[in-house]
N, C-alpha and C positions, 0 to 999 in steps of 0.2 A: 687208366690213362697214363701214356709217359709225361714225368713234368717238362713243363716247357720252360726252357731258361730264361729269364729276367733278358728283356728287351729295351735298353733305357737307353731312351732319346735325352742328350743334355749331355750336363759335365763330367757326372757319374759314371764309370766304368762298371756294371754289376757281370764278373766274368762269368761263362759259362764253366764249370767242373767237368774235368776227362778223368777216369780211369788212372791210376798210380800204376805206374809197369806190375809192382808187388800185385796191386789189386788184379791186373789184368792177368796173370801169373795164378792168382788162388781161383780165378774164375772158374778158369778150365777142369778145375777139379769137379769132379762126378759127386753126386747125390748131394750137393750143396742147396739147402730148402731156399724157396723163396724169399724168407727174409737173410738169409746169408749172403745170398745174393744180390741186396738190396742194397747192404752193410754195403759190400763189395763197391760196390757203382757208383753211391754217392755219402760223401762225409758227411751229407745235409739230413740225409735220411738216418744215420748215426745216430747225430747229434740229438733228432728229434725224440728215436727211440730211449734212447739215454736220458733227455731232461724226463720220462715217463715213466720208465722201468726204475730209476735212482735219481731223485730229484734231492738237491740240497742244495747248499752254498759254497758257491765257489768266490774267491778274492784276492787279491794282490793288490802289490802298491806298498806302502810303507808298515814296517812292523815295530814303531818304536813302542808305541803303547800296546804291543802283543795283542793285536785287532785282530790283522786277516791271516795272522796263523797263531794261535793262546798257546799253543805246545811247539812252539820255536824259538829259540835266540836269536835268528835270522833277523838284522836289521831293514831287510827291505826282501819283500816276495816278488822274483822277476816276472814270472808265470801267473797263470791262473791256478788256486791250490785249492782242494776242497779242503773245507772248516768241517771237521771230523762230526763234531755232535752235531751240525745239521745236517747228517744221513738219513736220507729217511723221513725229513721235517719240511712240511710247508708252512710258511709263512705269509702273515698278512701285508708288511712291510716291515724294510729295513735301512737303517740308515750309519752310516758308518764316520769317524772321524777319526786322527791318529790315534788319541791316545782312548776312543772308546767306542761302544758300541752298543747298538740298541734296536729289538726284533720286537714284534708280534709274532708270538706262534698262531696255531687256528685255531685253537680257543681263547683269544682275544687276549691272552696276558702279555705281558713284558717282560722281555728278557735284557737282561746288559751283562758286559763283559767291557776288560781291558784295565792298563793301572788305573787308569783315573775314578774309575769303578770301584775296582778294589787291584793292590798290588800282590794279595796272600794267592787270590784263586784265579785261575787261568778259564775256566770253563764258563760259560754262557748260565747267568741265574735267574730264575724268573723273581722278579720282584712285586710290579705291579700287578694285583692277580682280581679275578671275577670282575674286571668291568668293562669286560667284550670290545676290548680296544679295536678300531680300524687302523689307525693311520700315525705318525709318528713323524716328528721334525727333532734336530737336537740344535741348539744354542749351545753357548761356549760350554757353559757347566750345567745344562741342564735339559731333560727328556718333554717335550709338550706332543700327550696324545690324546685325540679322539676318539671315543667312543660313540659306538652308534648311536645312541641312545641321542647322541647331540653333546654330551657335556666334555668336556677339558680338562685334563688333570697336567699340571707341571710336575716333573720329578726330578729330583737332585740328581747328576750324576755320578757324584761318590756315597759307595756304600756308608760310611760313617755321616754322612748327612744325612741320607738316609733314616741310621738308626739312633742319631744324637736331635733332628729337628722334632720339634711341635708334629704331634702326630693327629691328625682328624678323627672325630670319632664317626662310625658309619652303621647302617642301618643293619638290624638284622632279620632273620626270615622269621623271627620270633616278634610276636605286637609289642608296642611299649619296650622294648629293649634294643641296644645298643652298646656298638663295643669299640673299642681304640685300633686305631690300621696299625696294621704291622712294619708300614714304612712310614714315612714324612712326608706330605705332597701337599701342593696347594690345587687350587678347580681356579679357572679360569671363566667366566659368567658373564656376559653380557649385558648391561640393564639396559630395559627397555624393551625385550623380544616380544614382536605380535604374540597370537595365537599360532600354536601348531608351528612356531618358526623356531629353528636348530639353527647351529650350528653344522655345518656339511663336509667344509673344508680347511686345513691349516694349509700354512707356509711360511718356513721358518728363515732366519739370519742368525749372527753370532748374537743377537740380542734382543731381536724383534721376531712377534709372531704373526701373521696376518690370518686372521677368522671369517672364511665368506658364511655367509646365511645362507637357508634355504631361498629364503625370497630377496638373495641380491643383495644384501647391505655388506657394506665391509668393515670390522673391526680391526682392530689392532690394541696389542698388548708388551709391555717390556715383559724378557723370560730369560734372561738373566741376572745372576745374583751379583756379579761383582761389578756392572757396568749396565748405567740405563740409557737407553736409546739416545744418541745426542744429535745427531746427522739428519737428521728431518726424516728416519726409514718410518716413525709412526702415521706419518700424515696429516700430525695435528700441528696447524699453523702456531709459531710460539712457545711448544710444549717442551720443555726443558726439566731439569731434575730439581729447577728452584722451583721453577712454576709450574708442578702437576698439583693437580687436587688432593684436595686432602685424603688421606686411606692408604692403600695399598698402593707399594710401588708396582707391580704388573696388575694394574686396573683395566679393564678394558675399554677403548676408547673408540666409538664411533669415527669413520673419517668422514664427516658429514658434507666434506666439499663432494661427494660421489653421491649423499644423497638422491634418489630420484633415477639413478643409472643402476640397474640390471646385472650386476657383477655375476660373473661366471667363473671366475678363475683367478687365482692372485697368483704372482711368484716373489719370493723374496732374494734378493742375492745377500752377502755377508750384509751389506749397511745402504742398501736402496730396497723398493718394493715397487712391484710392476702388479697392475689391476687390468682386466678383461674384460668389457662389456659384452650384453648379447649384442650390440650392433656393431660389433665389430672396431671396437675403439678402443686403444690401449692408452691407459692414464699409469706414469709415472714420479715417484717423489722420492726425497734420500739422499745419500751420496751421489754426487754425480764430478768426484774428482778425477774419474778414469773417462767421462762423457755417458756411462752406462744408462743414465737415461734416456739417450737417444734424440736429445732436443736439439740437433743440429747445427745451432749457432756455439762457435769458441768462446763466444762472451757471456757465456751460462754461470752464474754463480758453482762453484763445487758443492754447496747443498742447497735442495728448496725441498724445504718443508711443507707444500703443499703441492695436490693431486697436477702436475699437469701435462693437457693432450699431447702426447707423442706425434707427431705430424706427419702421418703413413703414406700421407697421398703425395708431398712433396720425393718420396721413394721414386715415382714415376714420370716421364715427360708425357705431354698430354697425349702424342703418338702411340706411345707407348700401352694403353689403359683403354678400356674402351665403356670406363665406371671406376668410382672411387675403390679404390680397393681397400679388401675386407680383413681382421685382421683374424684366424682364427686359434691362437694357440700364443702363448708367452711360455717363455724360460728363464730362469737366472741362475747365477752361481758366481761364488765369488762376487770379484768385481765386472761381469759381464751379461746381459741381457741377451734374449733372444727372442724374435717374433714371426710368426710363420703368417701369411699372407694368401691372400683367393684374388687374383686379378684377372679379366678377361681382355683380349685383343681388342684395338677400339673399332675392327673393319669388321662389320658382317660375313659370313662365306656363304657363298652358293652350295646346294647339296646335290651332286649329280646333276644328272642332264634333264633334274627336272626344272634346273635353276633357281630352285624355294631358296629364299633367305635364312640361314640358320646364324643365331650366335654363334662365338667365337669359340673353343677350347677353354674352359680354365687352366692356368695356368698357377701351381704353387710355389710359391717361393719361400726362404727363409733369409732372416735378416740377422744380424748381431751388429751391436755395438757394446765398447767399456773398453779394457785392459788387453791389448793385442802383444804384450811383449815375450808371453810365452806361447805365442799361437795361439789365443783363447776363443779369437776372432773365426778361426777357424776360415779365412778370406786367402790363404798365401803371405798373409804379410804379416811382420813382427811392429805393428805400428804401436806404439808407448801408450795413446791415448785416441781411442774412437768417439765423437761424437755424433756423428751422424752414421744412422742407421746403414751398414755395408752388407753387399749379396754375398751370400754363402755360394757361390755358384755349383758347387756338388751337392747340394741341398736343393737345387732350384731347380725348374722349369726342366723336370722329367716325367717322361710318359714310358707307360711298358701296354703290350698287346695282353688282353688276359683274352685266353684260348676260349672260357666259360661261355664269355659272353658277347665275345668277337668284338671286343668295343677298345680302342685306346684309351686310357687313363692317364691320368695325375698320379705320379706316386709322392703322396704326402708324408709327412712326417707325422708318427703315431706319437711319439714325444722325445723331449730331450730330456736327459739328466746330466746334470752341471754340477763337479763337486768347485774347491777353491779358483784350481786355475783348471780343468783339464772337462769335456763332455763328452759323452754319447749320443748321437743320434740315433735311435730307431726308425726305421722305414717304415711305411703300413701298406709293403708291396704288395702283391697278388704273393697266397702262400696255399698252401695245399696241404691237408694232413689227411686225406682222403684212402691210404695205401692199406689194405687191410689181404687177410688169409688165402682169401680165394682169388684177389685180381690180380694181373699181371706181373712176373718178377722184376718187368722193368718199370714197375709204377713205385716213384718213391714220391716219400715225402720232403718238402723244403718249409724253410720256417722266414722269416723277416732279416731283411740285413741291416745291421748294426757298425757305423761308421764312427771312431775317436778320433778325437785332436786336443790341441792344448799342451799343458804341462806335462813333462814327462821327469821329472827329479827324481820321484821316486818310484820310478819304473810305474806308474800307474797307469798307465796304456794300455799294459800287456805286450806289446814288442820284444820284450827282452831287454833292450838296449834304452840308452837313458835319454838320447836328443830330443828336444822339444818337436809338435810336429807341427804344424799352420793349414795344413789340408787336410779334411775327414779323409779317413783309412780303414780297412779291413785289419782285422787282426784273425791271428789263425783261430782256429776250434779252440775249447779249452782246455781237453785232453791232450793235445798236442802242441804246446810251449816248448813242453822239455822237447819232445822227438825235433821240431825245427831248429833249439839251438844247438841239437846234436847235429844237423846237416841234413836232416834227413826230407820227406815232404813234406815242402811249404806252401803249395799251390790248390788250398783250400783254406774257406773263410768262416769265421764262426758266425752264426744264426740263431737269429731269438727264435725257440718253442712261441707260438703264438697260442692263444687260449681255448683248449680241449674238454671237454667230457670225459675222463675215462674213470676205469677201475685202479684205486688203488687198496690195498691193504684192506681188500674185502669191501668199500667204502667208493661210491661215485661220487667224484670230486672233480669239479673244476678249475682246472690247471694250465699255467701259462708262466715262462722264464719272464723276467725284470729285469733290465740293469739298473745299479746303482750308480753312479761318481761322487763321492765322499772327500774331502778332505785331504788329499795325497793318496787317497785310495781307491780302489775300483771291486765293485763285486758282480755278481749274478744272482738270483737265486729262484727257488717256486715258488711262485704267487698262488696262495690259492682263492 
């Protein structure tokens, strides 16, 4: 089947793609296969065969700590650039800051890189190794990952802490024996875990970690070495650096005001944390000097130190809502929040001329509130301090026709990623990877569109150029930075690979592009 172009009802312009004169120029040429003429037709279809045929990491944004290029002098990457030694490499996650960086490959080790790392090597090292890492947060000066298994490990982020701390001693495959890590880490543990209850998920800040359970609880822990949590981001009413308990400064601490509530998801931004319930509630505690919490009123303390509800429903006039609406997705970063939303019309519709009563259309929206002075807000405005939750309106209240199933939808938002000041949206439009050997030369593939805003200092957008921006935007392909700032064609958008089956390197693996937003920086890469 030919794809059929993103149809979006709302604020969102999702353009349809023509043909480049060049492209329509090489078409004409004879005995050009099916997929050359695929390439030809649409950049989308490109893009996709490319994040599969050669998957790695691509980044830009700031190069003081030799992050998103280890082999340049380049103080800032304008483009999107691949990062050499991940050719060829999937990863499980990745997370980026100036001065460092920090991967799982897909056998669950750790890799870092950048000065803060080390200043002697440029290259990506694996440090933490055989403990099947999933998932990774970094704090100021330090790595906190998950493993599957459920347990936590913090890692220093310079190599010589590394190889100067207390080093653990760890089990071997051998009985009764035991041997000393080859790096410094501390484990991060819980007390109190049911049975059968882990650990599932981090989220990290410049100093706080936040620990959902399988069954819903939420921890919290300091994980930073030079500075402990002060600003109420742990959630524990009171808890200070006079007044923690006795033991370890990164102990982990129950936020028991959530007790009884169903957590699904935490976000942290640098110095607040935002918590998910499954009913749809979002609970906020931390800084709240920029309004990031989202409690509405100017007369809010700049921190509270304990959980409290975000008031989602006051987002709506009662015309407006036709039921409370529902919250289902948090974001943060920086100093900014972000909450995606399920509301329904409050008027019934008639269906056809049979006159049946049907509910209304959902309707998704996204909100943000915090820090609007480098567009973080993502709203059009440069406002200093948000405290009540503002509509994203390119985020909101869009629909596209999928051809599949003849049905209008919601296009929701698959997630954000929020580095300091600057985000990504990803879409979770209708996508298509269905274009294979034998069907049609005009059936391409398209993948998810990907919207930034926010800070642009150090070129971390991707644009090229350094203005701040207030409205989510297309940026070109990633291939084609350099060719637009040469002049050349601009009139294609880059798209997330959404997650495939295929063969690679002899190997079925399942694969899907990420974006990251880091810290002044921006990446992509393969998830596998």
């Amino acid at each position: 089947m030919a794809p059929a172009r993103l149809v979006a009802f709302g604020q969102l312009e999702a353009l349809a793609e023509g043909p480049s004169s060049e492209k329509r120029t090489l078409d004409t040429k004879r005995g050009a296969s099916n997929e050359d003429h695929r390439d030809l037709l649409s950049s989308q279809h490109l893009q996709v065969r490319k994040s599969w045929e050669n998957p790695g990491v691509y980044a830009w944004g700031s190069n003081s700590g030799r992050v998103v290029a280890p082999d340049s002098d380049d103080a800032v990457i304008k483009f999107a650039r691949r990062i050499p030694f991940f050719d060829g490499i999937l990863l499980r996650d990745l997370k980026l800051a100036r001065s460092f960086g920090a991967a799982i490959n897909d056998k669950g080790d750790l890799l870092q890189w950048g000065v803060a790392y080390s200043p002697r090597e440029s290259a990506p090292k694996v440090t933490l190794k055989g403990k099947d890492l999933v998932s990774i947060v970094i704090s100021r000066d330090r790595v906190v990952a998950l493993a599957r298994n459920g347990k936590v490990y913090s890692v220093p982020v310079s190599e010589t802490d590394q190889t100067s701390g207390s080093k653990p001693k760890e089990a071997s495959w051998l009985p009764f024996w035991s041997s000393e890590s080859t790096i410094s880490y501390r484990t991060l543990q819980p007390d109190g875990l049911s049975w059968g209850e882990k650990i599932s998920q981090i989220s990290g800040g410049l100093e706080h970690v936040l620990l959902v359970t399988s069954k819903g609880r939420l921890f919290s822990a300091a994980c930073a070495t030079e500075d402990f949590p002060s600003k109420g981001q742990l959630g524990i009413p009171g808890l200070t650096w006079q007044s923690r308990p006795a033991g370890r400064y990164d102990s982990c601490h129950e936020v028991t005001t959530l007790r009884g509530f169903d957590i699904v998801k935490a976000a942290a931004g640098d110095h607040h944390s935002l918590a998910l319930d499954n009913q749809g509630r979002v609970f906020a505690f931390g800084d709240n000097s920029m309004g990031q919490l989202g409690l509405n009123s100017s007369g809010q303390p700049v921190m509270i130190d304990a959980p409290s509800l975000v008031p989602i429903h006051t987002l709506y006039k009662a015309k407006e809502a036709g039921g409370p609406p529902v919250a289902t997705d948090v974001a943060a970063g920086g100093s900014n929040s972000f909450i995606t939303v399920n509301v329904r019309p409050p008027t019934p519709k008639t269906e056809g001329s049979s006159g049946k009563s049907i509910m209304g259309r959902i309707t998704v929206d996204t909100f943000s509130c915090g820090q609007g002075i480098w567009g973080g807000l993502g709203n059009g405005r440069w406002t200093h301090i948000q405290g009540t939750p503002t509509k994203i309106k390119a985020l909101s209240g869009l629909f596209e026709y999928d051809e599949a199933t003849s049905r209008v939808l919601p296009i929701r938002v698959a997630y954000i990623s929020s580095g300091s000041t600057h985000s990504c949206a990803v879409l979770d439009n209708v996508t298509y990877l269905g274009a294979h050997e034998r069907s049609s030369k005009n059936d391409t593939n398209w993948g998810a569109d990907a919207l930034w805003w926010g800070g642009n200092e150090h070129y971390q957008l991707g644009t090229g150029k350094r203005n701040n921006v207030s409205l989510p935007m297309y940026i070109s392909p990633l291939d084609m930075g350099a060719e637009r700032d040469r002049g050349g064609d601009s009139g294609h958008r880059f798209q997330v690979t959404p997650r495939k089956t295929i063969k690679f390197n002899g190997k079925t693996v399942s694969v899907a592009q990420r974006v990251e937003c880091g810290r002044g920086v921006s990446a992509v890469y393969s998830s596998v």
